[in-house]
Structures are given as C-alpha cells and as structure tokens.
TIKOLDO-65414 format. One record per residue (C-alpha): residue number from 0; residue in three letters; z, x, y. Coordinates in pm, whole numbers, always signed. Each point is the difference from the previous one (the first is absolute). Layout:
REM TIKOLDO-65414
NUM;ALA;Z;X;Y
...
END
This chain:
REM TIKOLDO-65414
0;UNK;+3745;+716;+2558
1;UNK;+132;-113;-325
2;UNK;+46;+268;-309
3;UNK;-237;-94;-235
4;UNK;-8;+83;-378
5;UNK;-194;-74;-342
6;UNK;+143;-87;-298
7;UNK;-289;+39;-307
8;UNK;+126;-122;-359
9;UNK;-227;+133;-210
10;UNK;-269;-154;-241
11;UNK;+66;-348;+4
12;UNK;-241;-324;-49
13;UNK;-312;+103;-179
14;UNK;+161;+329;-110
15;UNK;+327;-24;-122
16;UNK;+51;+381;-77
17;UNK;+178;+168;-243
18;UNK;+254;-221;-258
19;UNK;+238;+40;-223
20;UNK;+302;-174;-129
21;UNK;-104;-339;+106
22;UNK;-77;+108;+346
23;UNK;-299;+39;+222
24;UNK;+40;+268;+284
25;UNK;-202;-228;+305
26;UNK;+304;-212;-105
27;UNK;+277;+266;+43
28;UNK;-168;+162;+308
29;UNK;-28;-342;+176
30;UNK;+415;+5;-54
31;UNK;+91;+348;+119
32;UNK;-289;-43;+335
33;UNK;+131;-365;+75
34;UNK;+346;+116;-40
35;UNK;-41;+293;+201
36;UNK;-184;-222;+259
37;UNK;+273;-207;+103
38;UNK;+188;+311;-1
39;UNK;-204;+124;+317
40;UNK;-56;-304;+140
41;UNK;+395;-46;+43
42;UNK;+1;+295;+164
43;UNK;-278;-39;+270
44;UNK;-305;+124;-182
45;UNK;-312;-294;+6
46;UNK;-86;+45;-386
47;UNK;-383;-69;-175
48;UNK;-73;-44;-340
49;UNK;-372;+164;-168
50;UNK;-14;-308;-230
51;UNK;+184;-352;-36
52;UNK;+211;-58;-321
53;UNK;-234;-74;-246
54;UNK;-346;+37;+165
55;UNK;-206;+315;+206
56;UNK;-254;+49;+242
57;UNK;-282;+79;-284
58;UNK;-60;-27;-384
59;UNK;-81;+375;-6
60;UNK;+181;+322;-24
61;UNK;-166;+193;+254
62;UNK;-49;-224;+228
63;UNK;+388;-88;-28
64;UNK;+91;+313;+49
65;UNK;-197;+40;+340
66;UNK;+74;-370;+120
67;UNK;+408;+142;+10
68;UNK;-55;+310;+198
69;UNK;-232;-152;+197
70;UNK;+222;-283;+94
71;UNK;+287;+237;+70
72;UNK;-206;+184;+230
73;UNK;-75;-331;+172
74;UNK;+362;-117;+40
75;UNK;+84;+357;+168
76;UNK;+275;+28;-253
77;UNK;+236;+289;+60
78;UNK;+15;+75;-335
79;UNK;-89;-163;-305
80;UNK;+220;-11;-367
81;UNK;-178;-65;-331
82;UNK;+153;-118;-300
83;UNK;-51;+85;-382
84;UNK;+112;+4;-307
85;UNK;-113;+313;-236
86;UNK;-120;-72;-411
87;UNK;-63;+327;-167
88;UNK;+330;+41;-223
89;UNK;+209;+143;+227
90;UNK;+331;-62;+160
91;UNK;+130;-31;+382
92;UNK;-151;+53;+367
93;UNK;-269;+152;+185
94;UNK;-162;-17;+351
95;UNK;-317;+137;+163
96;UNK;-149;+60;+327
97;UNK;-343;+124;+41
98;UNK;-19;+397;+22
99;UNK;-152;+36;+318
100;UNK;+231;-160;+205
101;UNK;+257;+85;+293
102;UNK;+348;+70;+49
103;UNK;+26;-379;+131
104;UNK;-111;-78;-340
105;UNK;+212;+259;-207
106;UNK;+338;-101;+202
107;UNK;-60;-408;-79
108;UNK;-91;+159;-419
109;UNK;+318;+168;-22
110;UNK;+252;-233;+139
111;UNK;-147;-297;-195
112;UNK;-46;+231;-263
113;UNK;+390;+153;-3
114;UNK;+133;-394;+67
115;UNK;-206;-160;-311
116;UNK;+61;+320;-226
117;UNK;+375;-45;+54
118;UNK;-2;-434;-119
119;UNK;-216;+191;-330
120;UNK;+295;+250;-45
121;UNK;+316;-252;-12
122;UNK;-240;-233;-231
123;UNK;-54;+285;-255
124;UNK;-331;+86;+69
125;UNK;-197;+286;+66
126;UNK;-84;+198;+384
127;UNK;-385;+95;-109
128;UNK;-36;+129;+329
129;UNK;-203;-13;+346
130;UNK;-392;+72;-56
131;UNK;-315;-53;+136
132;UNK;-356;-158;-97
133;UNK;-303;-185;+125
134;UNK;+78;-314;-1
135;UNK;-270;-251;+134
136;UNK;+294;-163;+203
137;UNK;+144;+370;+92
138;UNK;-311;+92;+139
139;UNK;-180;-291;+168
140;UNK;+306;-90;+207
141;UNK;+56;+151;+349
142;UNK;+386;+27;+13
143;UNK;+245;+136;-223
144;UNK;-6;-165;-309
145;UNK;+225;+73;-309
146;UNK;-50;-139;-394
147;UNK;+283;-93;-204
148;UNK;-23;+12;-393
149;UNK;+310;-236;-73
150;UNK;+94;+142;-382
151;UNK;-258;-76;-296
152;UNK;-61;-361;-89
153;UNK;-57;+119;-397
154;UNK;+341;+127;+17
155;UNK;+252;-228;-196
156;UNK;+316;+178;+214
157;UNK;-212;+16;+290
158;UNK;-131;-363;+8
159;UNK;+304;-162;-81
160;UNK;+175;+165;+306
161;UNK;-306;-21;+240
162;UNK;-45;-366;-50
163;UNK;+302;-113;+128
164;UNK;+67;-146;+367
165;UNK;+291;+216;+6
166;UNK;-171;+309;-17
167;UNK;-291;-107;+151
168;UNK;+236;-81;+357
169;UNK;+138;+357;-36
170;UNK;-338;+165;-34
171;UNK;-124;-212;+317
172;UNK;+325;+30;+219
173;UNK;-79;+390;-99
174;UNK;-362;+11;+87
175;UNK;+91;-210;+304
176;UNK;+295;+271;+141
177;UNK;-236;+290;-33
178;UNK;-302;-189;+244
179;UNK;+289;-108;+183
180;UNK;+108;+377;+51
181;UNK;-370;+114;+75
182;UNK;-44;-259;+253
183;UNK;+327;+102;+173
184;UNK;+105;-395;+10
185;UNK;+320;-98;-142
186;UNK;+20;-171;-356
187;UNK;+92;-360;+16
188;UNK;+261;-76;-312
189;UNK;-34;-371;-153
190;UNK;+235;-240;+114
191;UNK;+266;-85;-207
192;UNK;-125;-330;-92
193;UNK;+218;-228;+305
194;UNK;+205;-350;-167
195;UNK;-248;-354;-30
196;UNK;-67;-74;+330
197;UNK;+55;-404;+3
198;UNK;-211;-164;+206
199;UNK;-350;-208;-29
200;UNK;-205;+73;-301
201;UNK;-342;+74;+33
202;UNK;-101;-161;-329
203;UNK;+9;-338;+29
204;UNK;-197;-336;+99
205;UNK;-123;-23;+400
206;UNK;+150;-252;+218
207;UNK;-207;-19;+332
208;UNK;-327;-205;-7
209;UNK;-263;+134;+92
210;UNK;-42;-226;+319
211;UNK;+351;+140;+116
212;UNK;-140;+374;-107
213;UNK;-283;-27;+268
214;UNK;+185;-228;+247
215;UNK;+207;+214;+37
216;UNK;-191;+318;+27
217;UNK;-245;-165;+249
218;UNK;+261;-119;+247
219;UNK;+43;+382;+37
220;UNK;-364;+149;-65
221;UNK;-238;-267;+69
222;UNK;-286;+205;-217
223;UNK;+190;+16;-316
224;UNK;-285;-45;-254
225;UNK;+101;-303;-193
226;UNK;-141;+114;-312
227;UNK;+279;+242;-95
228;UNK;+294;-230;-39
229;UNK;-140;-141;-331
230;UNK;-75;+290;-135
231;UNK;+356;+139;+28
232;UNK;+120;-343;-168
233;UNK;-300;+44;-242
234;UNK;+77;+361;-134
235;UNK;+419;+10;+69
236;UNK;-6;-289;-242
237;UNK;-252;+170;-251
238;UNK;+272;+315;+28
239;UNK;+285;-209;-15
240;UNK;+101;+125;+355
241;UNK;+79;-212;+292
242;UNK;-309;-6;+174
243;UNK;+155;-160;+310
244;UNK;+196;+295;+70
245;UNK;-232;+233;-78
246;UNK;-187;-159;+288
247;UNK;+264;+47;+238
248;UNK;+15;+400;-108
249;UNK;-372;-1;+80
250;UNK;+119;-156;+385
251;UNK;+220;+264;+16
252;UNK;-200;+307;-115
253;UNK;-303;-132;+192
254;UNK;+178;-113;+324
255;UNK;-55;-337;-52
256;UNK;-388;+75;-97
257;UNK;-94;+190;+326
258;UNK;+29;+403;-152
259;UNK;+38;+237;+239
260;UNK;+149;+281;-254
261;UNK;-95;+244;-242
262;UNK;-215;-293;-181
263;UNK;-310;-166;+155
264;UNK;-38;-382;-76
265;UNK;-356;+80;-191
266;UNK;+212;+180;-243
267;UNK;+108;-322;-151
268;UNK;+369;+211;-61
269;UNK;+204;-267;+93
270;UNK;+328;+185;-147
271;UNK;-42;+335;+169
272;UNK;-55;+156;-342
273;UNK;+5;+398;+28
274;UNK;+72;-53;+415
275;UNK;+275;+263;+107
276;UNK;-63;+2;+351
277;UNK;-166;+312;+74
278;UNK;-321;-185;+68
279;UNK;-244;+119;-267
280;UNK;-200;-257;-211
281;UNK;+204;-186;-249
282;UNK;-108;-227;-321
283;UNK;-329;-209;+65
284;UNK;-85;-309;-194
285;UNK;-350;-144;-52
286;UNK;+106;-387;+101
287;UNK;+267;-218;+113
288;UNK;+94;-131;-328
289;UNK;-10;+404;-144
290;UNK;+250;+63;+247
291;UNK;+269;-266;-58
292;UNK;-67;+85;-403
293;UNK;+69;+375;+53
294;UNK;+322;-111;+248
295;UNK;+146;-253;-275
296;UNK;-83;+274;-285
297;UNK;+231;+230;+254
298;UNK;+275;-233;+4
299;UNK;-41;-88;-376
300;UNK;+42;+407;-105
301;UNK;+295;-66;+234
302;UNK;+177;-271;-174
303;UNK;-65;+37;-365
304;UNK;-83;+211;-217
305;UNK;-228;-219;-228
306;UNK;-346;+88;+3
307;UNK;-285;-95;+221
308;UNK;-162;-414;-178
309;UNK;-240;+75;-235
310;UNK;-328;+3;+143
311;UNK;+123;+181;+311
312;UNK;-162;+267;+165
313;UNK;+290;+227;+234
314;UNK;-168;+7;+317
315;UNK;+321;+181;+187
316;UNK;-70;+343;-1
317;UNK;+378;+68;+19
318;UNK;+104;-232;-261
319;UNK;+94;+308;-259
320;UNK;+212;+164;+261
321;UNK;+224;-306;+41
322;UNK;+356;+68;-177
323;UNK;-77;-379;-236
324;UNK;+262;-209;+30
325;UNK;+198;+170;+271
326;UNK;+35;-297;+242
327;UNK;-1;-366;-145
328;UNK;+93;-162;+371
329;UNK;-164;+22;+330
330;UNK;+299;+154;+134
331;UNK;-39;+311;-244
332;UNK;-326;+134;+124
333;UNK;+232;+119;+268
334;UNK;-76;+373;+40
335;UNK;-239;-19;-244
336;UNK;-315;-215;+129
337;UNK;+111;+146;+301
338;UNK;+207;+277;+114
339;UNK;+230;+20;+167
340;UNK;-53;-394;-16
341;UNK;+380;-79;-5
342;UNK;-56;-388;+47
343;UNK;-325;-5;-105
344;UNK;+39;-289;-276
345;UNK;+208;-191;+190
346;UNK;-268;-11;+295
347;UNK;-237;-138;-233
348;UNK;+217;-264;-134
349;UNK;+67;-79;+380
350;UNK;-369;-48;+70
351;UNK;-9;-207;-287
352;UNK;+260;-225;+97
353;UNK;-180;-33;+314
354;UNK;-315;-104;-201
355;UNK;+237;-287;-186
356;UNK;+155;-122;+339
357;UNK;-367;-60;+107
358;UNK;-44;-353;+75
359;UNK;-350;-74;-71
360;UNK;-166;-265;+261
361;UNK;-94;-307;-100
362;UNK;-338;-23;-108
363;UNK;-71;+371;-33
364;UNK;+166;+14;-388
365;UNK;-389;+49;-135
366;UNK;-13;+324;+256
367;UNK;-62;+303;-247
368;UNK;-133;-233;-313
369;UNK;-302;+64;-191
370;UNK;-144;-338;+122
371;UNK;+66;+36;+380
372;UNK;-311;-40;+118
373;UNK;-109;-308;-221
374;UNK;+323;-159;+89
375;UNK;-45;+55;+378
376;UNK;-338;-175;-60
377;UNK;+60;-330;-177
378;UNK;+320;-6;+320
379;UNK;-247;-2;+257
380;UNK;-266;-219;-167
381;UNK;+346;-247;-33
382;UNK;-63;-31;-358
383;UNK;+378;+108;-120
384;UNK;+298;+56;+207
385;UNK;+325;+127;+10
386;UNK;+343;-186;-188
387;UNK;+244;-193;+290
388;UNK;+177;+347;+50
389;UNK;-313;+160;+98
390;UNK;-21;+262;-277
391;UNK;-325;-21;-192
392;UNK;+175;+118;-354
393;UNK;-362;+183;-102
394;UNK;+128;+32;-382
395;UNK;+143;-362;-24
396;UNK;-145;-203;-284
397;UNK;-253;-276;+161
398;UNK;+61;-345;-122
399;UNK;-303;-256;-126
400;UNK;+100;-205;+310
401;UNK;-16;+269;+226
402;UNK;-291;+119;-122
403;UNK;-162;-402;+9
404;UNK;+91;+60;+369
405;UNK;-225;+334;+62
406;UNK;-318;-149;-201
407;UNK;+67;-323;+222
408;UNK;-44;+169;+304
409;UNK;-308;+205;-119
410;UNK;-140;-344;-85
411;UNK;+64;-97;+409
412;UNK;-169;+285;+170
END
C-alpha cells in the first residue's frame, strides 16, 4: 500500500487570504505546498492537493474548510501539512497542531517544527515557537496534521525574503525531511539536473497518418477503436506536441490497447497517469478525447515550460507536480515517466518507427477517416473508385471532370 499524504495551501481562489507587499497568501501557500509536493512525491509518498491553483471546492469559508478535512479523511492520508502565511505585524514562524492530539501527532509537530524553525533562523527571522489551537483543519482531520505560519506577509523584511523560490525550496526541502523522518522512509535529494539529453523532441509536427496510426495498431489488436488516432493528431497538434508519438506511448502504457494493469480501459488513462504498480486506482478521465488531452497536457508540463493555450482547462491532475521543462525529447522521460524506465523513450520512438514502416494496403488509406463509412458506401454502390495504385487518397482535391463522372453514373442507375 502506497504512503499517502495531503498537501493543503491555504486560502486560495475565492479567498485569497491575508496580503501585503504586493502579495496574496493562497498565492504563496500554493508555492511552499506544490513545492513541498514534489518533494514527497520524489521520495515515494502519493501526494493530494485540498484545492487546484487558482480555484476550490466551494465559494464559502466554512464549507471550505470542511470540504479539506473531509477530503483528507477520504484519501486515508497519513498525515496532512497546511500552509499559511501570518498578517498581524509581526515577524518570523509559527506552527500548530490541535491540543488534543497524540504523541504520533506531537513527534511529526516537532520535527517539522525544529527543521522549518532552523531555514527562519539562517534567514534572520524569528523562532515564535510550537503552539496549539482549534483549527477547523486541526480538528476535522483524522491523522496528524500540523499548520505552518510561513513569516508575516505585512512584513517588508519578511515578505521580501518569503517570496522568493529560493527560500521557498529550503522551507519545503525542510518541511519535506521532517515527514520524511516521521514516516521512517528515507529523503529523496533532487537530482543534480543530468546534461541535454539529445534525442527526438517531443514538440514538433506529427509524421504518421492516421491510416498508418490504426493500420498499424489493428494488425496487432484487431479492436483498436478507430476513433482515437485523430484525436491524438487533433490535440498533439493543438499542443504543439507530436501527436503520432504520443500515440505510440499510449500502445505502450496500454499494451497495445488491451490493459491488464493498474488502469482499467473505462478509465480512458491512456498514459498511466498516477499508475505505480501497486494496483490501486489511478487517474480516471470522463471520455476518450479527456484522456488523450490530460496525456498531451502531461507531456507538454514535460517539455516546456510555457503555459497551458489560453482557453485551456488542465485536466491532468499531476500536471503541477511535473518538474516544467525537465525533458524536451522522448528519450528524457527516462526515469521520470517511468522509473526505473532506463530505455523508456527510446521504446517509444521504436514503436513509432514501427508505426512509419507500416505499409498501408492498397485501398484501405480512408481506414480511420472521418468519412469512412460514406466512402465505403458510394465504393460499393460503384459510384467512385480508387486511383490506378489502388489508394483512394480520401483528402485529394476532386476535379470538375471527375466529379462529371460521379453525377454521370447517378444519372445511369
């Protein structure tokens, strides 16, 4: 059974909490939880967020507040870290646990606690101690749960220190090594980040046709649905990404479309986002073409670090995780898609190359297209046929003679 941990950056969408200097705190919080996030999830810990970036559950307070325990309690989190930033005219750090708690409780307070106080210390800032209250999110959860106040947004020394990455990484690597230490699991450090891996980018404009997409696919699983190779072309090229060979990662997380692992073919996850192999329930997607958005937005966070189009909605629940930018090719989402996954981009860009040496038959080059079945039809009535080779060419201008030659035979029958 996977460790399993919540990650709640407070305020945020409707309520942007306290400000100060320029700054909202839902906007720092969502920093120090996401950052602290990744942390975990590098070193085994499945991660959940209370809120998105810049939405929630509700529109009120109250409500809020009892959606995020609520949902922790549902997740069976092991422990659950909430993120704030204090307004009052002060100076430094705080935390809180609710006072009726156990020693389970107390032991995670103090070693997050004595980690995060000592990041406040070399920054100048003050230790305001270890305390207790009744917090709605320190009460309504059922594991331990600790509260950070991150140093006091109306604070011009505090602010300017708090609000940069720099200290925001130290803060989470700290908050991370004391969970770490409670859970009695070994912290996993950052990789130094490895030289440009040089291979095949995943930006870039597809090359397969669709007809070779589903060929190629059905010579190997006859009840490939043929409605998901244009919708790979369709939203790669919206993303910029090469759809093509996004489609041959979806053959290779899927097993060639037959399942069989953690993820069940009803879950429309055709990336095996969130799947770590100990068989629970990964990511589930509404429809087909919800899938292959949330599996391009994956390799998108991936490649670049340029936000999502305008009009976008992030379906990929782990989309904020993703270190953006880390891996430009297919060959550098080894041991990062997958792990070990030592040749993992390079086995893609094998079945790919498979997909391109596909020799479609003669004929069958409509296979897959939009207008299949009304092509079919007007074959077998013998109103339009193939060119001398045999291929049909489905998107192939029609000439005025060619077209005299349809209406002619209409006029026969």
């Amino acid at each position: 059974m996977a460790l399993v941990g919540i990650t709640d950056p407070g305020h945020g969408g409707f309520d942007p909490g306290a400000m100060g200097n320029g700054m909202r705190e839902g906007d720092l919080t969502w920093e120090f939880g996401l950052k602290f996030a990744r942390n975990m999830e590098r070193s085994g810990v499945k991660m959940y967020f209370t809120r998105e970036k810049n939405s929630t559950a509700t529109n009120n307070r109250n409500a809020e507040l009892a959606y995020r325990s609520n949902y922790a309690n549902e997740k069976g989190a092991s422990f659950y870290i909430s993120f704030h930033i204090n307004a009052g005219g002060g100076t430094g750090f705080e935390s809180y646990r609710y006072p009726k708690t156990d020693s389970s409780t107390i032991r995670l307070h103090q070693l997050v606690h004595g980690n995060v106080a000592a990041v406040f210390s070399q920054s100048g800032m003050t230790n305001r101690g270890i305390k207790t209250a009744d917090f709605a999110v320190l009460r309504g959860t059922n594991m331990p749960a600790v509260l950070l106040e991150l140093g006091f947004i109306d604070n011009t020394r505090d602010a300017k220190i708090i609000r940069t990455e720099e200290f925001q990484n130290k803060v989470a690597e700290a908050v991370a090594r004391g969970v770490c230490q409670w859970l009695g699991i070994s912290y996993v450090e950052e990789p130094a980040e490895p030289p440009q891996v040089e291979g095949t980018p995943i930006m870039g404009e597809a090359a397969a046709t669709l007809q070779q997409l589903l060929g190629f696919t059905r010579s190997i699983n006859e009840d490939f649905p043929s409605e998901l190779p244009p919708i790979y072309l369709e939203i790669g090229k919206r993303y910029g990404i090469r759809g093509d060979i996004a489609f041959a990662q979806m053959l290779k997380e899927t097993g060639y479309f037959r399942f069989g692992g953690d993820v069940r073919k009803e879950q429309n996850n055709f990336a095996g986002i969130g799947a770590i192999g100990d068989g629970s329930s990964r990511a589930s997607f509404k429809t087909m073409e919800e899938g292959v958005i949330a599996h391009i937005q994956h390799l998108y966070a991936y490649c670049t670090t340029k936000p999502v189009l305008a009009g976008e909605t992030v379906v990929d629940p782990r989309f904020h995780l993703v270190n953006r930018g880390s891996a430009p090719t297919w060959e550098a989402l080894n041991g990062k898609w997958a792990v070990p996954g030592t040749n993992y981009g390079q086995e893609i860009v094998s079945i790919h190359q498979k997909v391109m040496e596909f020799k479609v038959e003669p004929g069958k080059d409509y296979m897959g297209h939009w207008a299949e079945k009304e092509i079919t039809r007007v074959i077998q009535e013998g109103l339009m046929y193939g060119d001398d080779d045999g291929y049909f060419y489905p998107d192939r201008m029609l000439t005025r003679a060619e077209l005299a030659a349809i209406l002619c035979r209409l006029l026969d029958r």
